[in-house]
N, CA and C atoms of all chains as a GROMACS GRO file, in nm:
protein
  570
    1UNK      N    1  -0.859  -0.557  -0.549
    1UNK     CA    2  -0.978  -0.543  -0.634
    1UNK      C    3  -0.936  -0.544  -0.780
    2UNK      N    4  -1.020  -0.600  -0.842
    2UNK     CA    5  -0.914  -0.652  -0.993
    2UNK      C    6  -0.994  -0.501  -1.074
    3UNK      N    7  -0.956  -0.495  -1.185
    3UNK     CA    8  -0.966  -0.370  -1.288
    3UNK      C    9  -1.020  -0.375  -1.372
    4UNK      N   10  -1.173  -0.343  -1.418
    4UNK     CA   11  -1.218  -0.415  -1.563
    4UNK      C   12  -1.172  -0.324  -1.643
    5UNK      N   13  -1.124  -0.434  -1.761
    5UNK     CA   14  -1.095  -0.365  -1.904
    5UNK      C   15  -1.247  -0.275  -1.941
    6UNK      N   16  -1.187  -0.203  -2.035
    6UNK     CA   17  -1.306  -0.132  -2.109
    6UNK      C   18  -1.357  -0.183  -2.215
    7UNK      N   19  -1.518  -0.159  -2.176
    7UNK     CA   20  -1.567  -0.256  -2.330
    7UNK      C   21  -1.573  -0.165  -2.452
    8UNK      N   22  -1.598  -0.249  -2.596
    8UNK     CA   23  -1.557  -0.198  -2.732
    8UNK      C   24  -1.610  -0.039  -2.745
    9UNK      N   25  -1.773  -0.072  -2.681
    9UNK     CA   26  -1.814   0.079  -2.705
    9UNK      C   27  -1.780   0.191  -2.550
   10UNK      N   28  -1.673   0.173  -2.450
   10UNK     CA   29  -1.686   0.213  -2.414
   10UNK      C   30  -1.531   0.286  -2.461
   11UNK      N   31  -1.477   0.211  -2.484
   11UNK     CA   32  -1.325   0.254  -2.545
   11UNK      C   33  -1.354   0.354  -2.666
   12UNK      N   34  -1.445   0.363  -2.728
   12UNK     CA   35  -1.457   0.402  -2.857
   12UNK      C   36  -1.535   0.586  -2.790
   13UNK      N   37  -1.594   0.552  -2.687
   13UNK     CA   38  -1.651   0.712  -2.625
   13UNK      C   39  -1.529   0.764  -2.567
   14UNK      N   40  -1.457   0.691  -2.464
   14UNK     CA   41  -1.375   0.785  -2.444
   14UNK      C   42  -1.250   0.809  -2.506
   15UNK      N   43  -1.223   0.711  -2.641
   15UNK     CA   44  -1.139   0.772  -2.725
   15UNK      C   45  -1.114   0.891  -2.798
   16UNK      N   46  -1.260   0.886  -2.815
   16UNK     CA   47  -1.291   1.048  -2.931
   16UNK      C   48  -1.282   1.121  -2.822
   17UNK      N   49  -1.338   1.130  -2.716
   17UNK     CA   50  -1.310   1.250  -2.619
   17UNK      C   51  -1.188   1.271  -2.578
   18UNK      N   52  -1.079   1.219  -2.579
   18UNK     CA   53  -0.889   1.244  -2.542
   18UNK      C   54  -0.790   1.348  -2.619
   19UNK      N   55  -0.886   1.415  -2.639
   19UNK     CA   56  -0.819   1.493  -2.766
   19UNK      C   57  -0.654   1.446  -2.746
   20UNK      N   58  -0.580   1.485  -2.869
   20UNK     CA   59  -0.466   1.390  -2.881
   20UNK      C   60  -0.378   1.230  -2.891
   21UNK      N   61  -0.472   1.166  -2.804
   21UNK     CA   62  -0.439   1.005  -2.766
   21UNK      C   63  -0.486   0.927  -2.869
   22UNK      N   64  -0.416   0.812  -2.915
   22UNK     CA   65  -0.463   0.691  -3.018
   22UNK      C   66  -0.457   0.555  -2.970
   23UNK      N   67  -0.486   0.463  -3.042
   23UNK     CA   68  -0.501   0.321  -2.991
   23UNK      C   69  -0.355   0.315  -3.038
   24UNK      N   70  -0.249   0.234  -2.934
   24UNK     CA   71  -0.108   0.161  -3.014
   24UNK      C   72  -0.154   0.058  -3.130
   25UNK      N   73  -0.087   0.080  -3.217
   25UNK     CA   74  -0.076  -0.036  -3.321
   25UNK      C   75  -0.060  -0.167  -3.250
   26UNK      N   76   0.014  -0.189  -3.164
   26UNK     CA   77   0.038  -0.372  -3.103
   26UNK      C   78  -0.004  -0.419  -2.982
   27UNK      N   79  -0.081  -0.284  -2.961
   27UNK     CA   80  -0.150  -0.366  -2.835
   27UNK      C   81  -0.217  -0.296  -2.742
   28UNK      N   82  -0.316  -0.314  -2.655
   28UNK     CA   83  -0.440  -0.233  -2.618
   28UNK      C   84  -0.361  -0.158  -2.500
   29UNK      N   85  -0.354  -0.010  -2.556
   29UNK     CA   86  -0.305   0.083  -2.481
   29UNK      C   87  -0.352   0.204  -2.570
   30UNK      N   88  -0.295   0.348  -2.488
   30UNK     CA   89  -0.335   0.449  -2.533
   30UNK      C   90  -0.193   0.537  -2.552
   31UNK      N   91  -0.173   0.597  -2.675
   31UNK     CA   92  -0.073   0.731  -2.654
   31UNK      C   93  -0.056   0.849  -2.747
   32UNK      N   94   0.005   0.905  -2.657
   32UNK     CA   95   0.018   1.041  -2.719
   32UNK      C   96   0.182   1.057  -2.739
   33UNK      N   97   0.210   1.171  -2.807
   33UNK     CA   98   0.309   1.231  -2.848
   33UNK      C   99   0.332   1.411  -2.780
   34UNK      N  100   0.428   1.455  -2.772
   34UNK     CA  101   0.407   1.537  -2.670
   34UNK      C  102   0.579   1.623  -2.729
   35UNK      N  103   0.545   1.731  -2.778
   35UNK     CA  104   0.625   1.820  -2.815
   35UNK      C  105   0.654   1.963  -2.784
   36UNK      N  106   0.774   1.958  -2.702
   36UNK     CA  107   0.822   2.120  -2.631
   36UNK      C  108   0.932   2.178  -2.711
   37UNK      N  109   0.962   2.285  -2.634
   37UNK     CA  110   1.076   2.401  -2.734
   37UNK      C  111   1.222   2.332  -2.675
   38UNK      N  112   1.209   2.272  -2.579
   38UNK     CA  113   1.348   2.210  -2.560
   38UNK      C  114   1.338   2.084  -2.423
   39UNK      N  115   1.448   2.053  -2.399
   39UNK     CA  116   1.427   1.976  -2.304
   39UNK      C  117   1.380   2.008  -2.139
   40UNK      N  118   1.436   2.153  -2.111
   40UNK     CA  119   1.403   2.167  -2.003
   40UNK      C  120   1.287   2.167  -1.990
   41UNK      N  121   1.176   2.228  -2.093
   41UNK     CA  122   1.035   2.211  -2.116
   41UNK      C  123   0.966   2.092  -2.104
   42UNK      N  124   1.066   1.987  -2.131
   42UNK     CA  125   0.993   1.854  -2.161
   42UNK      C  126   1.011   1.795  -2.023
   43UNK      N  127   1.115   1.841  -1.975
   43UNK     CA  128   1.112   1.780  -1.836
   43UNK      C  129   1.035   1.848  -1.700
   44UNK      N  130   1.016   1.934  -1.720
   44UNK     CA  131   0.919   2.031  -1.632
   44UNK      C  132   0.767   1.950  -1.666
   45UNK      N  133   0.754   1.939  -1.782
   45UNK     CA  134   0.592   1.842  -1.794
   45UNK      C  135   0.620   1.734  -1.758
   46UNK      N  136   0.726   1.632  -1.739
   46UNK     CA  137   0.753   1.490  -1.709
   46UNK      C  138   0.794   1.569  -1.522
   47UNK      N  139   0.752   1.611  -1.518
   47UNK     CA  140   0.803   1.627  -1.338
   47UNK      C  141   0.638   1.629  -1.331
   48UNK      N  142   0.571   1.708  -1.386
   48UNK     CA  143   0.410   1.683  -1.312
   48UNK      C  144   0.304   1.576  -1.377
   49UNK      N  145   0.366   1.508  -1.472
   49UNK     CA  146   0.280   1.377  -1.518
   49UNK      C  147   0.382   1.291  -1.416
   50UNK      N  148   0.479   1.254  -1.332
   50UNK     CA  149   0.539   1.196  -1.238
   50UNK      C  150   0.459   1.233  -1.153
   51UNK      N  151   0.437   1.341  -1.100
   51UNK     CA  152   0.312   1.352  -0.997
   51UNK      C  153   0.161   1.320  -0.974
   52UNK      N  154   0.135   1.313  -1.117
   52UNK     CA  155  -0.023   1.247  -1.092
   52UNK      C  156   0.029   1.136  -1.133
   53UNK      N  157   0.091   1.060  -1.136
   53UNK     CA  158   0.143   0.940  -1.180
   53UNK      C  159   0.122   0.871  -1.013
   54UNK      N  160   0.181   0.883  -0.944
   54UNK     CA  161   0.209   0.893  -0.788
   54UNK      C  162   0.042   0.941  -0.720
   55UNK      N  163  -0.010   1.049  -0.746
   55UNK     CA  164  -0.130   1.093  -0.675
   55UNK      C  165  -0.221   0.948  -0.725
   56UNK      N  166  -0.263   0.948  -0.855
   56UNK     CA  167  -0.338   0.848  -0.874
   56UNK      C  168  -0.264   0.663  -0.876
   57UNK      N  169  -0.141   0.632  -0.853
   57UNK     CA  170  -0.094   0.553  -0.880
   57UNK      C  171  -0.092   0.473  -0.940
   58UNK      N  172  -0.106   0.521  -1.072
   58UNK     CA  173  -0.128   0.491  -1.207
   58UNK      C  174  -0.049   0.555  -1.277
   59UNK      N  175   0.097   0.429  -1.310
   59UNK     CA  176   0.242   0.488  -1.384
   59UNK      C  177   0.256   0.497  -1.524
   60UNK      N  178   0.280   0.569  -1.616
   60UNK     CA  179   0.255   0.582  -1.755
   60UNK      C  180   0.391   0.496  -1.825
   61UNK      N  181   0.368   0.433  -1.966
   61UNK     CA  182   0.513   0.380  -2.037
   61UNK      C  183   0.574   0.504  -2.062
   62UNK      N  184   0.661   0.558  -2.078
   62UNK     CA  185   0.740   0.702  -2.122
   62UNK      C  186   0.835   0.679  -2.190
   63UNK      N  187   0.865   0.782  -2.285
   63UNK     CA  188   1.021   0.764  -2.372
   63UNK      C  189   1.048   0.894  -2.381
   64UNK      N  190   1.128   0.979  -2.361
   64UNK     CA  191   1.217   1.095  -2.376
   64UNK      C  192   1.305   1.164  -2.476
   65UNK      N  193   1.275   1.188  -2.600
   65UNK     CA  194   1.436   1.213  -2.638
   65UNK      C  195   1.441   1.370  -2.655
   66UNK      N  196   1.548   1.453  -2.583
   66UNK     CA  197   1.537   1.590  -2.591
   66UNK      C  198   1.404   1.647  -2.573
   67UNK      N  199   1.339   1.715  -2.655
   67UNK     CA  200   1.226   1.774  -2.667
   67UNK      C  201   1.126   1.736  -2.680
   68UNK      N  202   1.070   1.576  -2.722
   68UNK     CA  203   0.961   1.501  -2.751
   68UNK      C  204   0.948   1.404  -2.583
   69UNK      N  205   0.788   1.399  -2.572
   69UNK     CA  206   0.772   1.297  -2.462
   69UNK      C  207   0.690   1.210  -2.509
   70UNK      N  208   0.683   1.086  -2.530
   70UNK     CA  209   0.624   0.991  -2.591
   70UNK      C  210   0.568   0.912  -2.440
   71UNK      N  211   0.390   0.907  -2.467
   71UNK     CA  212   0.360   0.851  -2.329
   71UNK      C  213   0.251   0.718  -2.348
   72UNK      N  214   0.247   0.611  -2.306
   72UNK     CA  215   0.166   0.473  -2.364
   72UNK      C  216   0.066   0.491  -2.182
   73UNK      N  217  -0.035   0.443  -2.219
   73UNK     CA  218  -0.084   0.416  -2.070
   73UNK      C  219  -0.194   0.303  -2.098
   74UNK      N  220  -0.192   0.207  -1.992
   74UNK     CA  221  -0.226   0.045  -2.025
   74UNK      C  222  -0.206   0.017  -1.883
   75UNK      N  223  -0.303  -0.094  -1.803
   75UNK     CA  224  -0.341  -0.130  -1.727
   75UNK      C  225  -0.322  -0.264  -1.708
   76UNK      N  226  -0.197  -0.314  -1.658
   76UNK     CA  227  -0.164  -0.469  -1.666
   76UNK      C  228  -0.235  -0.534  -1.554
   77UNK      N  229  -0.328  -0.490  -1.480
   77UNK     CA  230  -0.399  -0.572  -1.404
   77UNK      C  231  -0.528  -0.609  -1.442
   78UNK      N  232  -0.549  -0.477  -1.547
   78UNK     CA  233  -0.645  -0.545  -1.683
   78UNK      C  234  -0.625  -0.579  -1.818
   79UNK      N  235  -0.489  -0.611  -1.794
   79UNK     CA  236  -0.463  -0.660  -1.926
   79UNK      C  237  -0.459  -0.587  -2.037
   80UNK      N  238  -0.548  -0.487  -2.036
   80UNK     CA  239  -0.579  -0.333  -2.112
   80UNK      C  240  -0.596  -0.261  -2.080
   81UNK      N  241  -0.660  -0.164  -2.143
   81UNK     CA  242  -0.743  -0.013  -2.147
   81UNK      C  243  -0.838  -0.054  -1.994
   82UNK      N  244  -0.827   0.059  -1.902
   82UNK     CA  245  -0.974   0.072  -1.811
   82UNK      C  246  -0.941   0.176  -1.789
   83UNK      N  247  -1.056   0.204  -1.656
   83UNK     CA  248  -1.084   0.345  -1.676
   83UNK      C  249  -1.001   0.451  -1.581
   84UNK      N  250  -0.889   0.357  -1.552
   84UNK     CA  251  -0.763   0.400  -1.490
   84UNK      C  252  -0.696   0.512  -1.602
   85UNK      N  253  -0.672   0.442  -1.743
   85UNK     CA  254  -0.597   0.489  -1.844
   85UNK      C  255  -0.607   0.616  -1.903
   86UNK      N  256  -0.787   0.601  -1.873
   86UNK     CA  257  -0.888   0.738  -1.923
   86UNK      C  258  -0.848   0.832  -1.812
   87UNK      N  259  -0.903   0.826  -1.660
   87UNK     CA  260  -0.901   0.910  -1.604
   87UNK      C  261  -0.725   0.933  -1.582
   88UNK      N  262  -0.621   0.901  -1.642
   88UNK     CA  263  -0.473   0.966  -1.631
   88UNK      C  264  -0.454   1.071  -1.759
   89UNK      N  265  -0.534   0.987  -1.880
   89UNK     CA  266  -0.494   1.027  -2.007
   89UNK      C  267  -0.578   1.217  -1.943
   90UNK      N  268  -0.681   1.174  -1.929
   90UNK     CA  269  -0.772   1.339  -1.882
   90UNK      C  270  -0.683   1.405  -1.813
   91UNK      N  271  -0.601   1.370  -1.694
   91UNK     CA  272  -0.526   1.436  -1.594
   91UNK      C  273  -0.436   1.548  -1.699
   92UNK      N  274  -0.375   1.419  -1.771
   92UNK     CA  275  -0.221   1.507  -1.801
   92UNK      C  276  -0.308   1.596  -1.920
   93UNK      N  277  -0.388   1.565  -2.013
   93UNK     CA  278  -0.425   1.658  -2.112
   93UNK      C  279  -0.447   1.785  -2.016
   94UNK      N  280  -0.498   1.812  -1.872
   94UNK     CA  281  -0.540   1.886  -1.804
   94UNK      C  282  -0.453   1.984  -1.755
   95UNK      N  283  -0.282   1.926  -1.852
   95UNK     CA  284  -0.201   1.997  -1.769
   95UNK      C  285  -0.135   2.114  -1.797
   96UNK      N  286   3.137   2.393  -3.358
   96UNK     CA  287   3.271   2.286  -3.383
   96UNK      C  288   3.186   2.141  -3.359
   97UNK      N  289   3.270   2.055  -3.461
   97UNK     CA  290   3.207   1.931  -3.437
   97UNK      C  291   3.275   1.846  -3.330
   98UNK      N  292   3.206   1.746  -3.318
   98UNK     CA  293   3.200   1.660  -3.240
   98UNK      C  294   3.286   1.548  -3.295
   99UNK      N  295   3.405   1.440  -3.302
   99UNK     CA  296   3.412   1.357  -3.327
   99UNK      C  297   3.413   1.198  -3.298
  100UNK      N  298   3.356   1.139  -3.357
  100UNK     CA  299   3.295   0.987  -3.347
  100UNK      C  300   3.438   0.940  -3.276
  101UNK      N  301   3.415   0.856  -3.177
  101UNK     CA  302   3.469   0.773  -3.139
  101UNK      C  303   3.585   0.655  -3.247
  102UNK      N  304   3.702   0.616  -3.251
  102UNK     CA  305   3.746   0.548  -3.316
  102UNK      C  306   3.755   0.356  -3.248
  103UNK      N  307   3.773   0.297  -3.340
  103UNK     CA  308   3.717   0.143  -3.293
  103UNK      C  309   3.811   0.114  -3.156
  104UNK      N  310   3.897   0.172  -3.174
  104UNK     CA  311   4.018   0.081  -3.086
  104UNK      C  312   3.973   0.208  -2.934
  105UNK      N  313   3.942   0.318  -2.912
  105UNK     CA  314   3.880   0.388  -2.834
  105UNK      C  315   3.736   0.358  -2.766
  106UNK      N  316   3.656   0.307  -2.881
  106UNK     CA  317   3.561   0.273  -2.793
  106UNK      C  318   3.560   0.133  -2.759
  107UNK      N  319   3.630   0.061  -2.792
  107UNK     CA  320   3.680  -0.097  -2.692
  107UNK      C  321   3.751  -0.029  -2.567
  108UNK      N  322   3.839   0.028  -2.568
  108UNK     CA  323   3.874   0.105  -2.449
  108UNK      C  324   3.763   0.128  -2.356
  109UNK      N  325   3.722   0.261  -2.363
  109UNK     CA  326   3.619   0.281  -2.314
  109UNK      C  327   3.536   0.232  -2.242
  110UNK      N  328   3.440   0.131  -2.395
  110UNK     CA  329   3.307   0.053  -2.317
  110UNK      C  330   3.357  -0.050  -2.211
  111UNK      N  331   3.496  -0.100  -2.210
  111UNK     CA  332   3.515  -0.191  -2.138
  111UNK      C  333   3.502  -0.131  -1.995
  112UNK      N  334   3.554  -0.021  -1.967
  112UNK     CA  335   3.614   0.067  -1.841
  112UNK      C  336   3.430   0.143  -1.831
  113UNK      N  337   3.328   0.115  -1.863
  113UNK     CA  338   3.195   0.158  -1.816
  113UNK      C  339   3.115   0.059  -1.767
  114UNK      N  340   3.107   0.056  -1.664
  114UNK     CA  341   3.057  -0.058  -1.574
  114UNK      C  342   2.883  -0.022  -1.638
  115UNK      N  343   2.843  -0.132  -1.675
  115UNK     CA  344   2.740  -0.188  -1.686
  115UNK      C  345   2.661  -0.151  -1.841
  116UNK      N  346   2.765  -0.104  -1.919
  116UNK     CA  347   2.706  -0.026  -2.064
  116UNK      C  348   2.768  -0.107  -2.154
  117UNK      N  349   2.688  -0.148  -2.252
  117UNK     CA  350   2.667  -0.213  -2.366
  117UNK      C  351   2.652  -0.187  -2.461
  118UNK      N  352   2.689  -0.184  -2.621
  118UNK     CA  353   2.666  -0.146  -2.723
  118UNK      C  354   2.507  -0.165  -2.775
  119UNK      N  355   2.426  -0.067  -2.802
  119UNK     CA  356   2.330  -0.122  -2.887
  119UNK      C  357   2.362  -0.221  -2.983
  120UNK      N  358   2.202  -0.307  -3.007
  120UNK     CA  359   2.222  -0.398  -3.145
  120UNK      C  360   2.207  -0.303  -3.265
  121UNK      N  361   2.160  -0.226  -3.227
  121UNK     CA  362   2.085  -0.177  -3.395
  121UNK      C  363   2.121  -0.063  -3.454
  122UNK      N  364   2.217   0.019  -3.328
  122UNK     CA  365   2.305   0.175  -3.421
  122UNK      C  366   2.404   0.215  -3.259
  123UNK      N  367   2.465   0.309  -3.351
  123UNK     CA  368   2.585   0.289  -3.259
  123UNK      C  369   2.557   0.457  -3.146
  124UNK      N  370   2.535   0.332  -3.027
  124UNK     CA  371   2.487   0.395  -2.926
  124UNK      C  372   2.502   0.332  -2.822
  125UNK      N  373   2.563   0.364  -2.688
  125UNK     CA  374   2.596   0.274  -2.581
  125UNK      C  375   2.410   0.243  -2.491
  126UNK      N  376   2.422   0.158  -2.364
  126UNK     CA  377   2.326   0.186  -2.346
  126UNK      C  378   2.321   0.044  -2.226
  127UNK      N  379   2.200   0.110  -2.081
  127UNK     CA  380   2.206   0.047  -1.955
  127UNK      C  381   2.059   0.050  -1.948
  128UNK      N  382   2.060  -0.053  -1.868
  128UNK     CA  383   1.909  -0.084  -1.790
  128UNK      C  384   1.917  -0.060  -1.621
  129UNK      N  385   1.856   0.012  -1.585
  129UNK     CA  386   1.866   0.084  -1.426
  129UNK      C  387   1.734  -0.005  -1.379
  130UNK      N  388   1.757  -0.074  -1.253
  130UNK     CA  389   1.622  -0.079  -1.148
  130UNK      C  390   1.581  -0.045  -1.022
  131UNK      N  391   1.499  -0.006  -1.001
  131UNK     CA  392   1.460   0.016  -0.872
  131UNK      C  393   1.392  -0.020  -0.770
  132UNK      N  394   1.327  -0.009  -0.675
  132UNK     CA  395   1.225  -0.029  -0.612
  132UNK      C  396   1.147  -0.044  -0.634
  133UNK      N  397   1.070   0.119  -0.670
  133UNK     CA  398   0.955   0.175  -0.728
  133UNK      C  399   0.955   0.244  -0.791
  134UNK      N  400   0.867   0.336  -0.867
  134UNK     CA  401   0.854   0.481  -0.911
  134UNK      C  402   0.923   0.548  -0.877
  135UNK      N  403   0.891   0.586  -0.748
  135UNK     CA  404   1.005   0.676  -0.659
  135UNK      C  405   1.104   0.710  -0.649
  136UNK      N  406   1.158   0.581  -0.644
  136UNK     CA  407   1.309   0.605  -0.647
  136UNK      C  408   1.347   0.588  -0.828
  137UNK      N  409   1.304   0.517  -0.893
  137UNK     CA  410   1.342   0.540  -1.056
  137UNK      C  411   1.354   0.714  -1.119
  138UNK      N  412   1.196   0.761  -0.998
  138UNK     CA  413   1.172   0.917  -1.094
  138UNK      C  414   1.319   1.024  -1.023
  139UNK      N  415   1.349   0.947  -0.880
  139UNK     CA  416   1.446   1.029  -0.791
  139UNK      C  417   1.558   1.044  -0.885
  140UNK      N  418   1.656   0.915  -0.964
  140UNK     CA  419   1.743   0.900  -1.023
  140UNK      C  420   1.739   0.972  -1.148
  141UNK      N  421   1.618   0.966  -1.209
  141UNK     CA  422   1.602   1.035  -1.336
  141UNK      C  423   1.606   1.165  -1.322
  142UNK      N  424   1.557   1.251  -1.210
  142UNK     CA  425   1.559   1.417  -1.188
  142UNK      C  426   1.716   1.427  -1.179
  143UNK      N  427   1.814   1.322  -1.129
  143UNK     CA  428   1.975   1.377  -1.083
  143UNK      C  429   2.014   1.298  -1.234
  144UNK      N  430   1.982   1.297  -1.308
  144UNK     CA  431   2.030   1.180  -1.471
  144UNK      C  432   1.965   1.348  -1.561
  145UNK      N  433   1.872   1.429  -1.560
  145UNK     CA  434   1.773   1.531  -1.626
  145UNK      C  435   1.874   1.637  -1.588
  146UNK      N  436   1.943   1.642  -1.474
  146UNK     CA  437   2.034   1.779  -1.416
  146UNK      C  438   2.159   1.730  -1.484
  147UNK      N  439   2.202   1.617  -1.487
  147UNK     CA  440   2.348   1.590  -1.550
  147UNK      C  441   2.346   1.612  -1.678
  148UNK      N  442   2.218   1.600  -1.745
  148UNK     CA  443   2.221   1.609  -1.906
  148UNK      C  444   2.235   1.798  -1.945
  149UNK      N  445   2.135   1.866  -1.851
  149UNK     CA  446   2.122   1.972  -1.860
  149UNK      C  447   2.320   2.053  -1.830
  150UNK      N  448   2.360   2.022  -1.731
  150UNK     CA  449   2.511   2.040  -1.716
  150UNK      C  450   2.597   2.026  -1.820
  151UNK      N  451   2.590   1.909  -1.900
  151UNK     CA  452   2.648   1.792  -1.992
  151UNK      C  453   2.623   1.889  -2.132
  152UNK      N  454   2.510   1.949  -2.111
  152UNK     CA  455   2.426   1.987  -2.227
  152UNK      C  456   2.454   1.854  -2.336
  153UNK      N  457   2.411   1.786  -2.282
  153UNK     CA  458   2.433   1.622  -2.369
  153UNK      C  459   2.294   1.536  -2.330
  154UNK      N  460   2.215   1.542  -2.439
  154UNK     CA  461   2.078   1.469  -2.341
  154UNK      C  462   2.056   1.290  -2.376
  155UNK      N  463   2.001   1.192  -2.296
  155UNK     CA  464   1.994   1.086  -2.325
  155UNK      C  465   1.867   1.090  -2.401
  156UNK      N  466   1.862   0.983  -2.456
  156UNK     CA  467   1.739   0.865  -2.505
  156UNK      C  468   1.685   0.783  -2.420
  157UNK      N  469   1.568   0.794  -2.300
  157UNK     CA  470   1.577   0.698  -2.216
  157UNK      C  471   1.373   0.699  -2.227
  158UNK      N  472   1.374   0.559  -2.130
  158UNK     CA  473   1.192   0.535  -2.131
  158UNK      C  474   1.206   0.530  -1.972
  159UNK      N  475   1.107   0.503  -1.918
  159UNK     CA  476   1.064   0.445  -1.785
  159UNK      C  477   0.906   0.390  -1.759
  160UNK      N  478   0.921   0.252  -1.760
  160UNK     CA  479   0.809   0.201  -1.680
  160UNK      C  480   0.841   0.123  -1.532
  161UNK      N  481   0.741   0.212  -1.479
  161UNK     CA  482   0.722   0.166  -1.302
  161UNK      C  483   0.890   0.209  -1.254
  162UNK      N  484   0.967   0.079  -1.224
  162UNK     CA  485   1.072   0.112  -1.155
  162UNK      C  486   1.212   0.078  -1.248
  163UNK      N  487   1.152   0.050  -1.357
  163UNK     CA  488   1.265   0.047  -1.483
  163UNK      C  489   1.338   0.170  -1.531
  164UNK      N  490   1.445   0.207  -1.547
  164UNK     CA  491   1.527   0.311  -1.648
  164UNK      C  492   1.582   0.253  -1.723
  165UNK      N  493   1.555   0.282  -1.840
  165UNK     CA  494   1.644   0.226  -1.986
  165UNK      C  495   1.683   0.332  -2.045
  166UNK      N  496   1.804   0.433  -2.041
  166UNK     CA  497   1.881   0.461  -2.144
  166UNK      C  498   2.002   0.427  -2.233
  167UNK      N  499   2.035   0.508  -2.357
  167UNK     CA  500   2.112   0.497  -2.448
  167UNK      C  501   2.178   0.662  -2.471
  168UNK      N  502   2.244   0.647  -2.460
  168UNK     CA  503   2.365   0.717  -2.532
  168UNK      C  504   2.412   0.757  -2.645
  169UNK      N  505   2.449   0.833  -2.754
  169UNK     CA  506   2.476   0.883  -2.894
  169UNK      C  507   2.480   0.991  -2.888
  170UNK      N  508   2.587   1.030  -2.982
  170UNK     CA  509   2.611   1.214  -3.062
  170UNK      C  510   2.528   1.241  -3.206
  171UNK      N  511   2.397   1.247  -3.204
  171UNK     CA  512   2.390   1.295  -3.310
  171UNK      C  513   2.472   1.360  -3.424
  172UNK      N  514   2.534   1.495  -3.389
  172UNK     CA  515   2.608   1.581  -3.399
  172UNK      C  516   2.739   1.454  -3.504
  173UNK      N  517   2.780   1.355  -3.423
  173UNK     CA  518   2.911   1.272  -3.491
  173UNK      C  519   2.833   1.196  -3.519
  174UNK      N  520   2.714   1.181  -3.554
  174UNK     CA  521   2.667   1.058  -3.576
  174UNK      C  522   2.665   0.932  -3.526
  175UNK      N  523   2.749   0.876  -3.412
  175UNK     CA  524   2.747   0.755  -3.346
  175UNK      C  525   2.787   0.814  -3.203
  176UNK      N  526   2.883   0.760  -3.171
  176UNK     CA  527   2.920   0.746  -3.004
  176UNK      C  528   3.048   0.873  -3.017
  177UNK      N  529   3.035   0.931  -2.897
  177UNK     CA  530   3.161   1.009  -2.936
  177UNK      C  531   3.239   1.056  -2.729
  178UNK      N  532   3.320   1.124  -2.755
  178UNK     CA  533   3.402   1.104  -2.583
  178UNK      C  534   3.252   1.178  -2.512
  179UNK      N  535   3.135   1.277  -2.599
  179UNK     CA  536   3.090   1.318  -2.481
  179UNK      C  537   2.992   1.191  -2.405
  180UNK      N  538   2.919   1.113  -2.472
  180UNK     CA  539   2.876   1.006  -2.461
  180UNK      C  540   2.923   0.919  -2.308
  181UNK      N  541   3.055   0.861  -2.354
  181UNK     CA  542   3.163   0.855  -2.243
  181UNK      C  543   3.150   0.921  -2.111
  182UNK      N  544   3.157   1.089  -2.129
  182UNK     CA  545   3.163   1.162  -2.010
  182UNK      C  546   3.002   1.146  -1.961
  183UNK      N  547   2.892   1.153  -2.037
  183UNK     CA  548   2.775   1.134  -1.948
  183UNK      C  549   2.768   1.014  -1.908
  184UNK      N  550   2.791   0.884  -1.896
  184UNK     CA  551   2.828   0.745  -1.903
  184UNK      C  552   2.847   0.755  -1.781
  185UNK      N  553   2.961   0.792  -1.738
  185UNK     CA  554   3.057   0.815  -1.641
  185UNK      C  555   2.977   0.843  -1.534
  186UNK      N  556   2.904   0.986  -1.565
  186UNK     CA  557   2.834   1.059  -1.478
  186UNK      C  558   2.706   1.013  -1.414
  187UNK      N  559   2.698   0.907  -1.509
  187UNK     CA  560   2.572   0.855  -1.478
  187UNK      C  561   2.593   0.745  -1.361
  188UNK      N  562   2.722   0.685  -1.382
  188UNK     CA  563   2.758   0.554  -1.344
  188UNK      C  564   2.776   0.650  -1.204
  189UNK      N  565   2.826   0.741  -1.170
  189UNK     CA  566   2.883   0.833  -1.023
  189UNK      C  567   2.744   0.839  -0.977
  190UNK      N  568   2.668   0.843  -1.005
  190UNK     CA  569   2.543   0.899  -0.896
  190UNK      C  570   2.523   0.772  -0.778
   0.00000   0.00000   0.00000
């Protein structure tokens, strides 16, 4: 079953509602920035965004360094943003 | 106590004797591309790569999408590459 992208005004409602998340500069995705007291912290939250990652099977871009988790989420079967991206971006803010 | 940088004729040594690690282009930092299956097994490798750093107390620079691992290697601390670099290298390459 293919994935519709999200349209202009629908991207634009559930943007403002993500508290934290932005549009990437180069290309239609969503991310956040994500800052702990150290790494073990950062990896204890990257062990349960790996889990709804898996529950919903919907895998996030990630970057790691020490204490920061840098997370992109984008839908290559839609080419963009759908409402895959939203309902992950909600998960992990949830966490 | 500091850390010291690697010297030229050491890290030709070295990088040669690290199966599958490469110098960055853009700062001096070693660095591998891991693949996998799936998720699964990428997130499996990364929890035993998250325990070696924590041991190491030496943490990588790494991303993951889907079944990709991309880390890099560097001492802040010496500013470029230094033996601990090496020893997580190593450790990484043993799993």
């Amino acid at each position: 079953m293919a994935v519709e992208k999200l349209s202009e005004s629908e991207r634009k409602n559930w943007l403002s509602a993500l508290d934290g998340w932005s549009m990437a500069s180069d290309r239609d995705a969503i991310e956040r920035t994500f800052k702990f007291a150290d790494f073990s912290e950062a990896w204890a939250f990257m062990s349960r965004v790996a889990l709804l990652a898996e529950r919903h099977d919907h895998h996030p871009e990630w970057s790691n360094v020490y204490n920061t988790v840098e997370i992109a989420l984008t839908t290559h079967d839609a080419d963009g943003l759908s409402q895959r991206d939203v309902e992950m971006a909600k998960a992990i803010n949830a966490l």
